[in-house]
C-alpha positions as CSV (number, residue, x, y, z in Angstrom):
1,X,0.0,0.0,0.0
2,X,1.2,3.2,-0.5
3,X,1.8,5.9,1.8
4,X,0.6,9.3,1.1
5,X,2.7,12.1,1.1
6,X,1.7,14.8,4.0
7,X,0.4,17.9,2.6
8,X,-0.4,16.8,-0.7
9,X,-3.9,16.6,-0.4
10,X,-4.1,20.0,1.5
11,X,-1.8,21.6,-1.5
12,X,-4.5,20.4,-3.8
13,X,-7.6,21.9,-2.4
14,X,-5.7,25.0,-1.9
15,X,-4.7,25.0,-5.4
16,X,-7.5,24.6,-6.8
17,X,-9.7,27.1,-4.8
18,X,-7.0,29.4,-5.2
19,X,-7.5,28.8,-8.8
20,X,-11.2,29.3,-8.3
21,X,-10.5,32.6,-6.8
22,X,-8.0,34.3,-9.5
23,X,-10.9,34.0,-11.9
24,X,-12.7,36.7,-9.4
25,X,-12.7,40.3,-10.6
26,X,-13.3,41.0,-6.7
27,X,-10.1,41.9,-5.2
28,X,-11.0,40.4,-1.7
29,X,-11.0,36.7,-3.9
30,X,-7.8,37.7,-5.5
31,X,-6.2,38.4,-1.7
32,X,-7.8,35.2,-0.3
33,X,-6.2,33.5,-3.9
34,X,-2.7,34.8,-2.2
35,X,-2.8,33.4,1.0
36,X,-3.8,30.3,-0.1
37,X,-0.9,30.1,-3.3
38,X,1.9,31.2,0.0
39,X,0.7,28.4,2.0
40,X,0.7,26.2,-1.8
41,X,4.2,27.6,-2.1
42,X,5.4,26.5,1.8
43,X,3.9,22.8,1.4
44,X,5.4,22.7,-1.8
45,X,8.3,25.0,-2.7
46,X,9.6,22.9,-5.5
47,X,7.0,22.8,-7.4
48,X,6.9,25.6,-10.2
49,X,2.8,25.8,-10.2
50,X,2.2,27.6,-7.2
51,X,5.3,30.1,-7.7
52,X,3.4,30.4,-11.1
53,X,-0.2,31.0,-9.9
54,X,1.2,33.2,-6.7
55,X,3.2,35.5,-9.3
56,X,-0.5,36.1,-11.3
57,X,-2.0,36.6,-7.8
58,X,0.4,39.4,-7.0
59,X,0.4,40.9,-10.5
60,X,-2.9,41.5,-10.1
61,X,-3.1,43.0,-6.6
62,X,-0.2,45.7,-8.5
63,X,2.9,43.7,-6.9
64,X,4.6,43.7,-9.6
65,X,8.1,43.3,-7.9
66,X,7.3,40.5,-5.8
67,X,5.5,38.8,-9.4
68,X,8.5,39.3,-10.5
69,X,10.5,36.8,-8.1
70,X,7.7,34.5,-8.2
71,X,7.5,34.4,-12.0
72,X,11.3,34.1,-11.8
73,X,11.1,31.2,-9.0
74,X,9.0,29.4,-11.4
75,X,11.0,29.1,-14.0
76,X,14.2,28.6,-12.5
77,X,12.2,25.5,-11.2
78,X,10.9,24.4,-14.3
79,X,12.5,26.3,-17.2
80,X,11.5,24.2,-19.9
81,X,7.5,24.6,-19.8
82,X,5.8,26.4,-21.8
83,X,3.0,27.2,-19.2
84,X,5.4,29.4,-16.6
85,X,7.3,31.2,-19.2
């Protein structure tokens, strides 16, 4: 039987409402959308997704410095795809 990794289920719900929320024109969803993609980015900070979908959260909210080093995170993480370049 395999063993579940901690976290991964928890990184997947916040992932996905996170998603949910960037979709939001409201900028309270957008806000909630960054908490959840910082906690994504702790459980997980080897993954390039949540670097990727935390950099569009703070582009949006005009953190355009701090999207910067997320965008940048991203791809040093995973330079070859085509979704976080």
């Amino acid at each position: 039987m395999l063993r579940r990794q901690p976290g991964v289920e928890s990184l997947k719900a916040r992932s996905s409402l996170a998603a949910t929320l960037l979709r939001s024109t409201a900028e309270q969803d957008v806000r909630e959308a960054e908490s959840l993609l910082q906690e994504a980015v702790r459980l997980s900070p080897g993954s390039s997704l949540p670097h990727y979908n935390l950099a569009m959260a703070q582009e949006r909210l005009g953190r355009r410095a701090q999207a910067l080093g997320s965008y940048a995170e991203a791809l040093r993480l995973e330079p070859g795809n085509p979704n976080v370049m």
